[in-house]
Backbone and ligand atoms as CSV (ligand in chain L), in Angstrom:
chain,resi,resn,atom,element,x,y,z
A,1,UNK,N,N,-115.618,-103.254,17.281
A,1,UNK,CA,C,-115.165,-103.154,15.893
A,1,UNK,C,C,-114.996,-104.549,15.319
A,2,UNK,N,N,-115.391,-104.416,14.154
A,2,UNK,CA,C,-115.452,-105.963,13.528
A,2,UNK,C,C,-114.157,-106.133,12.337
A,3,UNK,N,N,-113.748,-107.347,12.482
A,3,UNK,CA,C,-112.164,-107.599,11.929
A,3,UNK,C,C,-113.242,-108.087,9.676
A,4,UNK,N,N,-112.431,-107.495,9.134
A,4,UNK,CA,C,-112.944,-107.850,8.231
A,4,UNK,C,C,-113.328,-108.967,7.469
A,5,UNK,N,N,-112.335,-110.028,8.260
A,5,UNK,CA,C,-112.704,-111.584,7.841
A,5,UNK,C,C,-114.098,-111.370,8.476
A,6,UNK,N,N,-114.806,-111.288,9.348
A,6,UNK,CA,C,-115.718,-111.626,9.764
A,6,UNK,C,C,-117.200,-110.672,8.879
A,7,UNK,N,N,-117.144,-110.235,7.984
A,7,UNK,CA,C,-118.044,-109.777,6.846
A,7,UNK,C,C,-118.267,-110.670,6.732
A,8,UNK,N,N,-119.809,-110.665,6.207
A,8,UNK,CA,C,-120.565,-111.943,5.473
A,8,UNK,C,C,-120.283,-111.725,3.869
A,9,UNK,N,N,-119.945,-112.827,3.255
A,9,UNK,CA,C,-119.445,-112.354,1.877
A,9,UNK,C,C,-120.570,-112.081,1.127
A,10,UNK,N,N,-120.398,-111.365,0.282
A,10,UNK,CA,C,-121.424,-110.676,-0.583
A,10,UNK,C,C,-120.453,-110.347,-1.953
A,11,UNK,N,N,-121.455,-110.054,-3.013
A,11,UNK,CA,C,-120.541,-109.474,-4.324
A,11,UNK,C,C,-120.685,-108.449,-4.057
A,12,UNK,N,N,-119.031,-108.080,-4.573
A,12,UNK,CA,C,-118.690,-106.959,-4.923
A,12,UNK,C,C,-119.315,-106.148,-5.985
A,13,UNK,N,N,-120.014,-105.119,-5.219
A,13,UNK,CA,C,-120.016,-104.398,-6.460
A,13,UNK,C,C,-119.308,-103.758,-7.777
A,14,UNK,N,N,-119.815,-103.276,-8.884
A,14,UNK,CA,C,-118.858,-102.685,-9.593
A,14,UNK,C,C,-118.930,-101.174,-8.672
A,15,UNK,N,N,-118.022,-100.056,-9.401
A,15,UNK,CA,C,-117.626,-98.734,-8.484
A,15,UNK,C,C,-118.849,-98.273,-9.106
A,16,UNK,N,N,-119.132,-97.175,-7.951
A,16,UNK,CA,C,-120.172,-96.211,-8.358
A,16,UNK,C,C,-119.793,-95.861,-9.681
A,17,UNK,N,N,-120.871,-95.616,-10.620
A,17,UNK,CA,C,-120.808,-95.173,-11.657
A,17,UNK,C,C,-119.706,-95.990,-12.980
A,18,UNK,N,N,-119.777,-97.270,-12.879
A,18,UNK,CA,C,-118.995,-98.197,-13.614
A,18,UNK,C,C,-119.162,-97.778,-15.088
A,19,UNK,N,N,-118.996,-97.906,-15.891
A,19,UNK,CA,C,-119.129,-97.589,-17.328
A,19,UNK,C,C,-118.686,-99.150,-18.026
A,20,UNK,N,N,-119.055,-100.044,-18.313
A,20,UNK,CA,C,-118.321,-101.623,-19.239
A,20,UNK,C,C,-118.971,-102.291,-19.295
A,21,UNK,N,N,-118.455,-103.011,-19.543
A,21,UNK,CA,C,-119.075,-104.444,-19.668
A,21,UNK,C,C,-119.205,-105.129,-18.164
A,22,UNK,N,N,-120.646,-105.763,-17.796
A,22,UNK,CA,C,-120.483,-106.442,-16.622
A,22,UNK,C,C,-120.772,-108.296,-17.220
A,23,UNK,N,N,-119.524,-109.240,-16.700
A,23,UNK,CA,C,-119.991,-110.371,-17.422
A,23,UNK,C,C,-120.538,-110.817,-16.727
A,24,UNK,N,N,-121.628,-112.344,-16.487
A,24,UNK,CA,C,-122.150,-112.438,-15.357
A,24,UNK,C,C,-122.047,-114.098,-16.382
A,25,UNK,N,N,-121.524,-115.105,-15.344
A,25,UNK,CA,C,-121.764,-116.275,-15.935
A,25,UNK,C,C,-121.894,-117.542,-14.874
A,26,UNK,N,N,-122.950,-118.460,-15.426
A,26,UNK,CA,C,-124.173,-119.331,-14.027
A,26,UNK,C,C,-123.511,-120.718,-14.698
A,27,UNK,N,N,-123.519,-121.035,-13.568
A,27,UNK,CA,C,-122.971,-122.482,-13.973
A,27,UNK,C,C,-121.546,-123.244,-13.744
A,28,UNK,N,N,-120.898,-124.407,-13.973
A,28,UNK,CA,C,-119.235,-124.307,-13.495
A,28,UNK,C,C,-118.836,-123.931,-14.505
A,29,UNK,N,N,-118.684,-123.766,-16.081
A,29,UNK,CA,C,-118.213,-123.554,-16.867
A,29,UNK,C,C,-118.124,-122.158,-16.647
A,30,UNK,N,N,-116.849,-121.958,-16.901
A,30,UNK,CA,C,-116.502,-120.221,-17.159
A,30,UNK,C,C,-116.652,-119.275,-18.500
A,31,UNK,N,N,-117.825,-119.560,-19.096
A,31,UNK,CA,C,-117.628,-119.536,-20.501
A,31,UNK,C,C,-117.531,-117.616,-21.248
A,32,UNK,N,N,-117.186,-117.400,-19.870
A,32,UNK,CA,C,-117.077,-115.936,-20.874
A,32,UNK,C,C,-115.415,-115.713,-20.178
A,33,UNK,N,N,-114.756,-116.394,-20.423
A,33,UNK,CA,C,-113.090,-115.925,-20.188
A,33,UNK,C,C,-112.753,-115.442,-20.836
A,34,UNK,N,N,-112.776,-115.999,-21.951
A,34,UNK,CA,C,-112.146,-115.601,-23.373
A,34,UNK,C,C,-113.280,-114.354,-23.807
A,35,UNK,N,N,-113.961,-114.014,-23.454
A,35,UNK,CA,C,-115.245,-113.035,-24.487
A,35,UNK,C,C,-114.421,-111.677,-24.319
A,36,UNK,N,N,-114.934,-111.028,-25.638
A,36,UNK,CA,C,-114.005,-110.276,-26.126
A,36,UNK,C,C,-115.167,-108.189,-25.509
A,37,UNK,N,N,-114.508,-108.054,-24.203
A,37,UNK,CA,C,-116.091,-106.795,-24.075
A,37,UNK,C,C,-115.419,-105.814,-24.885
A,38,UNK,N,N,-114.348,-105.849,-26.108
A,38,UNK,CA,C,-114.360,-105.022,-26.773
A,38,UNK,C,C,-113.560,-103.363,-26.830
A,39,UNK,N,N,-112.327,-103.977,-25.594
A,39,UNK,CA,C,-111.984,-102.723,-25.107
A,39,UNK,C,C,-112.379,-101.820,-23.821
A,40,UNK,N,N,-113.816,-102.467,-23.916
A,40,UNK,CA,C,-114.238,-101.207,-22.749
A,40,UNK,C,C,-113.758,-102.138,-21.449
A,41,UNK,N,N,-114.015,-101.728,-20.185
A,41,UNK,CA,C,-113.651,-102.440,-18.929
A,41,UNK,C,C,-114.807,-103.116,-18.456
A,42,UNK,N,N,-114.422,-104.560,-18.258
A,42,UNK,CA,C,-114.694,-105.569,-17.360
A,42,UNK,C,C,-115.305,-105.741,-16.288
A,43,UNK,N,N,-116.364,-106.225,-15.593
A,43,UNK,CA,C,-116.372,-106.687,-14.561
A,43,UNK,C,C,-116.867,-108.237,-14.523
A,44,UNK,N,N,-116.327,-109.202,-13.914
A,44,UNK,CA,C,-117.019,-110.838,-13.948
A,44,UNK,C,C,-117.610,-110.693,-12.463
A,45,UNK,N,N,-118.076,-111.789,-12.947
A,45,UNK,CA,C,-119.214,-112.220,-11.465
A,45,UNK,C,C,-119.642,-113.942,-12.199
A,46,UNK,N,N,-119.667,-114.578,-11.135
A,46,UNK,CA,C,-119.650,-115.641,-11.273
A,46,UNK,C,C,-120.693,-116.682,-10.583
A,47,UNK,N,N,-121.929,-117.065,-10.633
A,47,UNK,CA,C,-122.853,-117.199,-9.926
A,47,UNK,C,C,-123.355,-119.085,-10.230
A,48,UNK,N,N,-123.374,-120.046,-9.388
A,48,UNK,CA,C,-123.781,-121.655,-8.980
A,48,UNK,C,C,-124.619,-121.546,-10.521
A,49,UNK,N,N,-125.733,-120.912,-9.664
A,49,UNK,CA,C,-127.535,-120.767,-10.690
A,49,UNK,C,C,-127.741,-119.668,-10.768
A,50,UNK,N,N,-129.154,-119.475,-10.876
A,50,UNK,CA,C,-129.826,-118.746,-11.483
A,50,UNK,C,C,-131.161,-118.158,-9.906
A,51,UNK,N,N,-130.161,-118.490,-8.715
A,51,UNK,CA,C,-130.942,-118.675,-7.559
A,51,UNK,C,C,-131.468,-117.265,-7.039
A,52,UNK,N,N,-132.338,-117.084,-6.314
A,52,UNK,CA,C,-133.177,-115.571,-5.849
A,52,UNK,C,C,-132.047,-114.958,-5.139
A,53,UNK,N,N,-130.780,-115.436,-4.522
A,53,UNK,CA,C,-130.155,-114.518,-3.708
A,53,UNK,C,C,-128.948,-114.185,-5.254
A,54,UNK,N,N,-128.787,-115.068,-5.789
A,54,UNK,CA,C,-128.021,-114.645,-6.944
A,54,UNK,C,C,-128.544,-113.668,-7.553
A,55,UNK,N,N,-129.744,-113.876,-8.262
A,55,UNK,CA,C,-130.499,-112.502,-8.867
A,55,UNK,C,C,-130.399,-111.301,-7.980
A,56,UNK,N,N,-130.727,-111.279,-6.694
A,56,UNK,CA,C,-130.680,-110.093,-5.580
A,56,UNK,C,C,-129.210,-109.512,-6.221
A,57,UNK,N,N,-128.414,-110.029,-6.000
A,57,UNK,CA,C,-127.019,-109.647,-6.089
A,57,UNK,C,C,-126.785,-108.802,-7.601
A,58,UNK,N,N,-127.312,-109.900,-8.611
A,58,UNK,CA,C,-127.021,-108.988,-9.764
A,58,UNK,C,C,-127.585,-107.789,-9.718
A,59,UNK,N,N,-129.056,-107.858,-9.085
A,59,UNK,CA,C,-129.904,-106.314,-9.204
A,59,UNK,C,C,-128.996,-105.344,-8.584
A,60,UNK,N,N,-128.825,-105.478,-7.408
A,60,UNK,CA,C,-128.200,-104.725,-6.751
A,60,UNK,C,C,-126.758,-103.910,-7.254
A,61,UNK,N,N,-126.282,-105.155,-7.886
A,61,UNK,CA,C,-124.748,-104.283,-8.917
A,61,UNK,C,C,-125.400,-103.179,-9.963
A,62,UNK,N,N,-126.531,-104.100,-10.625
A,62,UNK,CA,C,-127.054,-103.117,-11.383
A,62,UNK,C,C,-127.425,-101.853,-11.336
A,63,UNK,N,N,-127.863,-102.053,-9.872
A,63,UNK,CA,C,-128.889,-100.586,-9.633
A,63,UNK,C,C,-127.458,-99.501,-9.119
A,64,UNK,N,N,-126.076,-99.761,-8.730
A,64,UNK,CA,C,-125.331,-99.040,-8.635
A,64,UNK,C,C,-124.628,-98.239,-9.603
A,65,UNK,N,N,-124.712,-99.387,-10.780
A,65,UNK,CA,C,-123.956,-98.703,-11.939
A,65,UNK,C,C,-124.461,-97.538,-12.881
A,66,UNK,N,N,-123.866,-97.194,-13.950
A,66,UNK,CA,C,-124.694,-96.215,-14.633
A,66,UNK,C,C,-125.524,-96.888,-15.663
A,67,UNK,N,N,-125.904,-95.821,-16.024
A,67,UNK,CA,C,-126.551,-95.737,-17.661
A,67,UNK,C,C,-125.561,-95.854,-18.565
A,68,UNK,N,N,-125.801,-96.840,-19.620
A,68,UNK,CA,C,-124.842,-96.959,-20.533
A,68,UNK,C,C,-124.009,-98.470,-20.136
A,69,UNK,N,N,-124.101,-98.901,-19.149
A,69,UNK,CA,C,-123.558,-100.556,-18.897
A,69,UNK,C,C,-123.842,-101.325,-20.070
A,70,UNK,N,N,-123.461,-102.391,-20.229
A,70,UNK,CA,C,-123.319,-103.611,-20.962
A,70,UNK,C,C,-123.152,-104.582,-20.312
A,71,UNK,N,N,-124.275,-105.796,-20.209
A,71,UNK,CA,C,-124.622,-106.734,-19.825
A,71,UNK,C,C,-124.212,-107.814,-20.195
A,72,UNK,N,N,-123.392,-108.971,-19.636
A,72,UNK,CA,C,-123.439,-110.207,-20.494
A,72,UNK,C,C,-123.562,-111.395,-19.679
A,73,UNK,N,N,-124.582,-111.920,-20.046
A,73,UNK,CA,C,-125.426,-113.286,-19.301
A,73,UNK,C,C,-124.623,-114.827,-20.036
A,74,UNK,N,N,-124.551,-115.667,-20.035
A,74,UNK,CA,C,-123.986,-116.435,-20.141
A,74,UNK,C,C,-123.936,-118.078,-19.410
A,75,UNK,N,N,-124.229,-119.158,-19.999
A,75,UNK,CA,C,-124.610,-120.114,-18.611
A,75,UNK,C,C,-125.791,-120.977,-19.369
A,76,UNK,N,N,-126.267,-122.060,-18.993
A,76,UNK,CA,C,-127.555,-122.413,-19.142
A,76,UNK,C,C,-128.565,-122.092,-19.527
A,77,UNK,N,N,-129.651,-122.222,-20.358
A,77,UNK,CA,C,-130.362,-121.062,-20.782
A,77,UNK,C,C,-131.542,-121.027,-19.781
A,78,UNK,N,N,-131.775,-121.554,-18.841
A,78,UNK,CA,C,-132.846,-121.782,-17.857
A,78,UNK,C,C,-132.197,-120.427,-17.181
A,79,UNK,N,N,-131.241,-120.514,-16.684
A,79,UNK,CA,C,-130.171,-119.624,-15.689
A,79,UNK,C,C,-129.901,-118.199,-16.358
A,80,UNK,N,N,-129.600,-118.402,-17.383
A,80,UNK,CA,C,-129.751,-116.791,-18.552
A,80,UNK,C,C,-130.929,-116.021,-18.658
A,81,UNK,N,N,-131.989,-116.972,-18.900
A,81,UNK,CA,C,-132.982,-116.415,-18.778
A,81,UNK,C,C,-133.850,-115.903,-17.603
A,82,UNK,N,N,-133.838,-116.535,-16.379
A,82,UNK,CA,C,-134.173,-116.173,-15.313
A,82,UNK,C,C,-133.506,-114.858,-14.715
A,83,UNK,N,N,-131.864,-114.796,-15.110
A,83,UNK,CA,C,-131.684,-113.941,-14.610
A,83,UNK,C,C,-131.781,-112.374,-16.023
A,84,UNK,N,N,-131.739,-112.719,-17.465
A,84,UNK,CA,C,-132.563,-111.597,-18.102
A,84,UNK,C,C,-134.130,-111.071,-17.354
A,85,UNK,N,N,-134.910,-112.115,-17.042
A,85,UNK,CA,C,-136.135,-111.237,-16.598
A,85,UNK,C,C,-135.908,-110.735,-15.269
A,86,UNK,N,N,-134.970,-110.995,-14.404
A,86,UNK,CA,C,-134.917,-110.106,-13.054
A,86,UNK,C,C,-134.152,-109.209,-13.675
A,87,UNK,N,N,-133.166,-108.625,-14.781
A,87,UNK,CA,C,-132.491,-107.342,-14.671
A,87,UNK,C,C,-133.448,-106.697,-15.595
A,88,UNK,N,N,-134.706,-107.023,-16.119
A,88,UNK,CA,C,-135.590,-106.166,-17.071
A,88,UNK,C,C,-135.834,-105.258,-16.124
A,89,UNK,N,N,-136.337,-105.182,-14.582
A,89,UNK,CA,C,-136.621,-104.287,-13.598
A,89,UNK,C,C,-135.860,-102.996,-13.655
A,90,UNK,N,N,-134.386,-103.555,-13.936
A,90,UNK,CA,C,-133.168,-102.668,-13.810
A,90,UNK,C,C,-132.913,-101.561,-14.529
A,91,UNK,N,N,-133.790,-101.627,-15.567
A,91,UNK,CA,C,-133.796,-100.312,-16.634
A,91,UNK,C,C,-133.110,-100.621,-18.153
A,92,UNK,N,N,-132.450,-101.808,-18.134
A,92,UNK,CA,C,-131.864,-101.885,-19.185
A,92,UNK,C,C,-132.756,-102.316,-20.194
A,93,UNK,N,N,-132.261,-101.659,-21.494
A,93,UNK,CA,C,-132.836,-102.565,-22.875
A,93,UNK,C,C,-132.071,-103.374,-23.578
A,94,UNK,N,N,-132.788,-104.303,-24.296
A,94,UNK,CA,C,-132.856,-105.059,-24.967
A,94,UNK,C,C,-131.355,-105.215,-25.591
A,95,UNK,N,N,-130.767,-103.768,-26.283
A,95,UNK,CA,C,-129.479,-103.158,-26.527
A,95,UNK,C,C,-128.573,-103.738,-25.911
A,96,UNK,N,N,-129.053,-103.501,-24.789
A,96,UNK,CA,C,-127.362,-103.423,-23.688
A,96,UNK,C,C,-127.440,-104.868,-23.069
A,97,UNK,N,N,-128.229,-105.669,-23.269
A,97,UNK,CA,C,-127.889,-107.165,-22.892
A,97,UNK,C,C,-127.967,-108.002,-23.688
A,98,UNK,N,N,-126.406,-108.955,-23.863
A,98,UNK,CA,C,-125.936,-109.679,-24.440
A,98,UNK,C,C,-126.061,-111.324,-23.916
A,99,UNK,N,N,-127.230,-112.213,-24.570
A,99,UNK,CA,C,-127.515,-113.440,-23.945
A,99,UNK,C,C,-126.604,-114.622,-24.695
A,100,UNK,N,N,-125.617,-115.248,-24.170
A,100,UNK,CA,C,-124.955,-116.226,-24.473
A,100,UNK,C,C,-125.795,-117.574,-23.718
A,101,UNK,N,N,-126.427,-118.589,-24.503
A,101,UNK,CA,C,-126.680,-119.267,-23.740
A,101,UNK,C,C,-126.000,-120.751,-24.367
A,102,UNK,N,N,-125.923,-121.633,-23.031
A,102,UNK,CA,C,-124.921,-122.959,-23.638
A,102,UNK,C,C,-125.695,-123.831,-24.963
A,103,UNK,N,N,-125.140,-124.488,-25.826
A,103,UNK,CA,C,-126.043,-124.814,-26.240
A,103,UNK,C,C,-126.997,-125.902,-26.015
A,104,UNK,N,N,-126.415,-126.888,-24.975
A,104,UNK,CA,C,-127.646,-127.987,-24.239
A,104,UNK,C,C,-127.819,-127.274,-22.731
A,105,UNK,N,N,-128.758,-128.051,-22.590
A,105,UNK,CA,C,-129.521,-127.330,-21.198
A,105,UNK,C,C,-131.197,-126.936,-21.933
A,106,UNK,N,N,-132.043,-127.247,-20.427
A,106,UNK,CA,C,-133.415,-126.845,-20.636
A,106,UNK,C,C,-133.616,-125.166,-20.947
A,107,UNK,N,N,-134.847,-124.906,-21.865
A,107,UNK,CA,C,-134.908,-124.114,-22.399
A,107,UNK,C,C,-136.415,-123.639,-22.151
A,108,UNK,N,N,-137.051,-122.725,-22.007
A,108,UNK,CA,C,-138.482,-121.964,-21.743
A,108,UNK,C,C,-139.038,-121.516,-22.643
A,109,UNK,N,N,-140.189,-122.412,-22.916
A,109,UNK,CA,C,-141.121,-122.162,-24.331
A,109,UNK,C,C,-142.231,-121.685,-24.019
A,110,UNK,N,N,-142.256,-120.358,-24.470
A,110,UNK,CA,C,-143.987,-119.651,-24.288
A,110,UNK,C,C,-144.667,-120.111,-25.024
A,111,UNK,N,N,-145.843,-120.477,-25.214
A,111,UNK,CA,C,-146.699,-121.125,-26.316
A,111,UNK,C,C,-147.536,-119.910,-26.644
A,112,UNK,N,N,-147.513,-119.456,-28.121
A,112,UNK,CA,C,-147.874,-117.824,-27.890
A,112,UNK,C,C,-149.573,-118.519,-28.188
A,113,UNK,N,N,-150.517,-119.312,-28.118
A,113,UNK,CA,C,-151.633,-119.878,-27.962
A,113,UNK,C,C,-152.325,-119.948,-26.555
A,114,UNK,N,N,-151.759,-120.663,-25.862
A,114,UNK,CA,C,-152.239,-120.732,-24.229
A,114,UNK,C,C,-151.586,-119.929,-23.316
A,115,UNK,N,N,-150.550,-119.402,-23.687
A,115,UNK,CA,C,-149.442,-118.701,-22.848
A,115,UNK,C,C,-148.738,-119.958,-21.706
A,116,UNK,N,N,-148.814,-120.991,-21.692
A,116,UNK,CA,C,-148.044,-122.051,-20.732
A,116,UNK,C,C,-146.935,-122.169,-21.063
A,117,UNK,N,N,-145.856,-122.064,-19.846
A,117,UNK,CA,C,-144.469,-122.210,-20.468
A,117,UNK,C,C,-144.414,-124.075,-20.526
A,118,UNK,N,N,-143.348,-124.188,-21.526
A,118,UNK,CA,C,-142.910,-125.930,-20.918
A,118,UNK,C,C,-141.211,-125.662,-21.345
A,119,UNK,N,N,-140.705,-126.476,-20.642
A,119,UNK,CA,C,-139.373,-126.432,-20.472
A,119,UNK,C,C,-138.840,-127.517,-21.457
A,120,UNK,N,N,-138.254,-127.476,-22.078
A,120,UNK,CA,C,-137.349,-128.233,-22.904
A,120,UNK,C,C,-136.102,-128.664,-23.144
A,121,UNK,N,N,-135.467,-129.852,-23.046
A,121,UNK,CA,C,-134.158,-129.659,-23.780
A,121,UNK,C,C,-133.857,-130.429,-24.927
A,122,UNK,N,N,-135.093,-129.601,-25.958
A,122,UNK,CA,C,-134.785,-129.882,-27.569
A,122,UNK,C,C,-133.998,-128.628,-27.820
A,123,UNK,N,N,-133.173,-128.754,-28.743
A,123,UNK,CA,C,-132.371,-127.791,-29.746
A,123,UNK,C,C,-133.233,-126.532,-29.869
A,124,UNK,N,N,-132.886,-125.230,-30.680
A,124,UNK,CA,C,-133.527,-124.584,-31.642
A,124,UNK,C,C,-133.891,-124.981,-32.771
A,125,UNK,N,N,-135.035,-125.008,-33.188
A,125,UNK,CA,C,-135.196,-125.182,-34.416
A,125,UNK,C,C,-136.391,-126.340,-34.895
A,126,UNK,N,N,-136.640,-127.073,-33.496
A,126,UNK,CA,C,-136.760,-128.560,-33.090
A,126,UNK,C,C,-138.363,-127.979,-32.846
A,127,UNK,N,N,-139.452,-129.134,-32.844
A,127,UNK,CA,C,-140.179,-128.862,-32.235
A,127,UNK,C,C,-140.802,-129.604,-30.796
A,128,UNK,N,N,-141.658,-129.469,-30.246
A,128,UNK,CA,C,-142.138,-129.545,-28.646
A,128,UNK,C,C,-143.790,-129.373,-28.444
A,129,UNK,N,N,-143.626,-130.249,-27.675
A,129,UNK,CA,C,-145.828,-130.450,-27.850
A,129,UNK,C,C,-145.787,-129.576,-26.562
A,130,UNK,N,N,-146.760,-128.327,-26.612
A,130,UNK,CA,C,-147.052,-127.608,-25.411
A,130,UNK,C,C,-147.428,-128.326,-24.158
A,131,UNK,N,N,-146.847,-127.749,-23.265
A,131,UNK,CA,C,-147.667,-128.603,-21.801
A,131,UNK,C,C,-148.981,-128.063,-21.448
A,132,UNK,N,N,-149.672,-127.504,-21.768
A,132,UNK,CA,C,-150.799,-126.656,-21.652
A,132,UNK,C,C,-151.792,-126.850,-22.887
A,133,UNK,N,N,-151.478,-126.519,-24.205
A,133,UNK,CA,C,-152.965,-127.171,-25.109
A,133,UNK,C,C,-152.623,-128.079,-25.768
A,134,UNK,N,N,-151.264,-128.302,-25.912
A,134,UNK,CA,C,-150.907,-129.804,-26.763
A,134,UNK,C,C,-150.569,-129.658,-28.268
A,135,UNK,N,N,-150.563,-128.212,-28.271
A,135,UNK,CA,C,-150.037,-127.783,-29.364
A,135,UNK,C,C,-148.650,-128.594,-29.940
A,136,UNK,N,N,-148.268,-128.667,-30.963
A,136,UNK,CA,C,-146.981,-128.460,-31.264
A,136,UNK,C,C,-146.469,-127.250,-31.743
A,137,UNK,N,N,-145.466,-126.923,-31.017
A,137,UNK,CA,C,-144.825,-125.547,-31.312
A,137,UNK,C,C,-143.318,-125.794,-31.886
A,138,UNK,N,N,-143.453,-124.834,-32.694
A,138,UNK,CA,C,-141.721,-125.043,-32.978
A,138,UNK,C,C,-141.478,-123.122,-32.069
A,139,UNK,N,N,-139.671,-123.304,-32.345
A,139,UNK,CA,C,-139.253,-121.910,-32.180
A,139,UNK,C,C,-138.061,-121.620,-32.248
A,140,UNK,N,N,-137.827,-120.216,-32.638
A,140,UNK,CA,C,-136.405,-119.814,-32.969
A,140,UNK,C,C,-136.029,-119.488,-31.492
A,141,UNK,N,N,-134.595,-118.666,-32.603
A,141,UNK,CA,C,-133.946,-118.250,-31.017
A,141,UNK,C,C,-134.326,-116.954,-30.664
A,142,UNK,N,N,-135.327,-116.216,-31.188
A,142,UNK,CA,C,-136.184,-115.215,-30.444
A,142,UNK,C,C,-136.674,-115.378,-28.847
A,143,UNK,N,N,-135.790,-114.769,-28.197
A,143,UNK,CA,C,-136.140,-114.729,-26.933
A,143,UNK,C,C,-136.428,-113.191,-26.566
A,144,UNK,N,N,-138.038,-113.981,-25.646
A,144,UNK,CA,C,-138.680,-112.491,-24.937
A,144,UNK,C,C,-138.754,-112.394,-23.829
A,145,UNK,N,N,-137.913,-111.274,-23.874
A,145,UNK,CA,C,-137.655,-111.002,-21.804
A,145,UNK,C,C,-138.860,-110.504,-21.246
A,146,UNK,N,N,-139.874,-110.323,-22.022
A,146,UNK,CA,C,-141.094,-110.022,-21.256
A,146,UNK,C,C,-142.004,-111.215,-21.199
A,147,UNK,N,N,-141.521,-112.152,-21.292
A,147,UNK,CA,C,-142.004,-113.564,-20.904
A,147,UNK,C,C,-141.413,-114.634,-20.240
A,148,UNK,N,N,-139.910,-114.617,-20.650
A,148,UNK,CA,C,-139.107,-114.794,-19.987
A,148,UNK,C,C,-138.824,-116.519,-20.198
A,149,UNK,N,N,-138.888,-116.451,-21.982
A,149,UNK,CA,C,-138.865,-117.541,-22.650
A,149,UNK,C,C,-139.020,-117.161,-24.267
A,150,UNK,N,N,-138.740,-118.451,-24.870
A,150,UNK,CA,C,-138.725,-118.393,-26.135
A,150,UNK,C,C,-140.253,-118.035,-26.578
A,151,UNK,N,N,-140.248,-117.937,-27.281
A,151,UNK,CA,C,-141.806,-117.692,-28.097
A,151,UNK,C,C,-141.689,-118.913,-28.649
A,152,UNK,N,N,-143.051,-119.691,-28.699
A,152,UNK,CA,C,-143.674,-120.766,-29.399
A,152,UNK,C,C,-144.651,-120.610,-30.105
A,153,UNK,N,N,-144.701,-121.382,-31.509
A,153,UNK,CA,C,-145.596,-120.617,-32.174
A,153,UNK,C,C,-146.301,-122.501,-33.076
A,154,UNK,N,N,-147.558,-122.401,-32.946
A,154,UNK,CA,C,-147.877,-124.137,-33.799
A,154,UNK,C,C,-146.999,-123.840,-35.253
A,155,UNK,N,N,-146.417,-125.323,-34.941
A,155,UNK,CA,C,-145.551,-125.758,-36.080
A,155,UNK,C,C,-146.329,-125.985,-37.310
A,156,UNK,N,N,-147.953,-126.081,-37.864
A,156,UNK,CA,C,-148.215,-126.081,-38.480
A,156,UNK,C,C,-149.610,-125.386,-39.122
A,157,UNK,N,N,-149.342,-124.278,-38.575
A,157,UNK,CA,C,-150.328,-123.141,-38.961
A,157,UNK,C,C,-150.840,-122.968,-40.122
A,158,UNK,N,N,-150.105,-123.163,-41.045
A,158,UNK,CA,C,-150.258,-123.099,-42.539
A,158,UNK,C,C,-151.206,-124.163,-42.882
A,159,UNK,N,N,-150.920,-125.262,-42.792
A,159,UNK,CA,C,-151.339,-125.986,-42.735
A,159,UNK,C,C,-153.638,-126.723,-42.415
A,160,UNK,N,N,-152.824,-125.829,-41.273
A,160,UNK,CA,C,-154.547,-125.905,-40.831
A,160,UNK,C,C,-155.110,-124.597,-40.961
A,161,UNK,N,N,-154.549,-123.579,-41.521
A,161,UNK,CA,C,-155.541,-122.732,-42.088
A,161,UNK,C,C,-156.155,-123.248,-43.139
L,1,ZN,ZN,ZN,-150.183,-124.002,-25.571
């Protein structure tokens, strides 16, 4: 029989069939303490990065809970976003996850031209020469979890039509 200190630590799941908000925030900053899930119940989780055994972990809470959860990502946007495209698997939409991302930190630009991501840490709003055709792209804060980056779009389309 094994004494329970001696478990390998793992996250806790939420309970079968959780119903709330799950917060999930990457990075040392704790930045969803204060976030408001609105009444419904809580769960935090608190994760370094945005690392493959971290993602494992979130899936896994995920895949226990119900239908009807509420998601909230939070952290770096490299780290937010990596872990939005591992819980797209999970069943959730678009709806039920809430992306807080810090506002400095590198950022993932799809170039909707070549499809090459390049990583950035310009602002929103800012633009960025593609790493792939050399485009310049600007982009909002439209983020697509089925890319698993911002959309980039040439900053001067108009232009050269
Ligand atoms: Zn490109």
């Amino acid at each position: 029989m094994r004494a329970a200190s001696q478990s390998p630590a793992t996250v806790t799941g939420c309970e079968p069939g959780f119903r709330g908000v799950i917060c999930v925030s990457f990075g040392a900053a704790n930045t969803l303490a204060d976030h408001d899930a609105g009444g419904m119940p809580r769960q935090d989780f608190r994760f370094a990065s945005a690392n493959p055994e971290a993602l494992a972990n979130l899936r896994s809470v995920l895949e226990r809970s119900c239908v009807g959860v509420r998601l909230v990502l939070a952290g770096p946007p490299a780290d937010v976003h990596a872990a939005a495209s591992a819980v797209a698997e999970c069943g959730l939409v678009d709806e039920e996850i809430t992306l807080l991302c810090d506002e400095v930190g590198p950022r993932v630009i799809f170039c909707g031209h070549c499809h090459a991501s390049t990583t950035t840490d310009h602002p929103i709003g800012t633009d960025v020469d593609c790493r792939g055709c050399a485009t310049t792209l600007t982009f909002t804060d439209h983020f697509s979890r089925r890319v698993g980056g911002y959309l980039g779009f040439s900053a001067h389309a108009e232009e050269a039509a």
